[in-house]
C-alpha positions in Angstrom: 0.0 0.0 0.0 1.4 3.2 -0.9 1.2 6.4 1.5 -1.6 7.8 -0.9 -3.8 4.8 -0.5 -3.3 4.5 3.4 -4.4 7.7 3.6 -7.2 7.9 1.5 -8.4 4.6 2.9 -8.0 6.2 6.6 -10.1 9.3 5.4 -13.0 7.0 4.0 -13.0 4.7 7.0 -13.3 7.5 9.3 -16.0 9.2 7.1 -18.1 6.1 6.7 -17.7 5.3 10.6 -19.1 9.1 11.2 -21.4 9.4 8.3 -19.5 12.3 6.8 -20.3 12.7 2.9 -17.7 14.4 0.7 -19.7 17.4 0.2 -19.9 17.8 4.2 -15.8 17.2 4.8 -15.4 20.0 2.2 -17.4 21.8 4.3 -15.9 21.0 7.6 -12.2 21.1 6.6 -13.3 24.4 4.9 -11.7 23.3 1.7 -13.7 23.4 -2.2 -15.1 20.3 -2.9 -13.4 19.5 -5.7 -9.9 19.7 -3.9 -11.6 16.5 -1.5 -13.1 14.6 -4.4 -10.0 15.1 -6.3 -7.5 13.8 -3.3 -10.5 10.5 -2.5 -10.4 9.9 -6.0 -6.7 9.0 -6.0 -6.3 12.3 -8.2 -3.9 14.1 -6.5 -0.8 11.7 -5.1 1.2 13.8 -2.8 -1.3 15.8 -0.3 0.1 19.1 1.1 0.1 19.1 4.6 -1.3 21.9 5.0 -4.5 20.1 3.5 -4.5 17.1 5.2 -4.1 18.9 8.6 -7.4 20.5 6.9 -8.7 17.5 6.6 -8.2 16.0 10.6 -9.6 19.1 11.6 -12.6 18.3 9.7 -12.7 15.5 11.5 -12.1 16.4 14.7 -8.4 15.3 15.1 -5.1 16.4 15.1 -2.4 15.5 12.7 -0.9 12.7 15.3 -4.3 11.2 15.8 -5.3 11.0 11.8 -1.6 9.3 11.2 -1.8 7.0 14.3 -3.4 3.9 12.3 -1.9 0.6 11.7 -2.1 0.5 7.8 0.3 3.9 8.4 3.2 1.6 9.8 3.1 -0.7 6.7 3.0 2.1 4.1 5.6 2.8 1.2 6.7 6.2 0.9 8.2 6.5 -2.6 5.1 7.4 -3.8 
């Protein structure tokens, strides 16, 4: 699994579990739309930080608690 799919697959399972559409997370990480649909569509391959601290915030986490999933440990990172 590369770092794009971990993450990706951490923002979908997180967003399922708390019943949190695409159009809402744009709405709670105050980011367009189209920059979310874009990143869960496997569109864009290296997330900003910035954007994915967007993101956890959106979801009510910090940076450490969004990363701290086991998928995360067994990522590559040449991607």
């Amino acid at each position: 699994m590369t770092c794009s799919e971990a993450i990706i697959s951490r923002i979908r399972s997180i967003s399922q579990d708390r019943n949190i559409s695409v159009h809402k997370l744009s709405v709670l990480s105050g980011l367009p739309e189209s920059t979310v649909r874009y990143f869960m569509n496997g569109l864009v391959k290296a997330p900003r930080i910035d954007t994915l601290y967007k993101i956890a915030t959106g979801l009510g986490m910090t940076l450490s608690e969004f990363f701290d999933f086991p998928d995360m440990n067994n990522t590559l990172f040449d991607d």
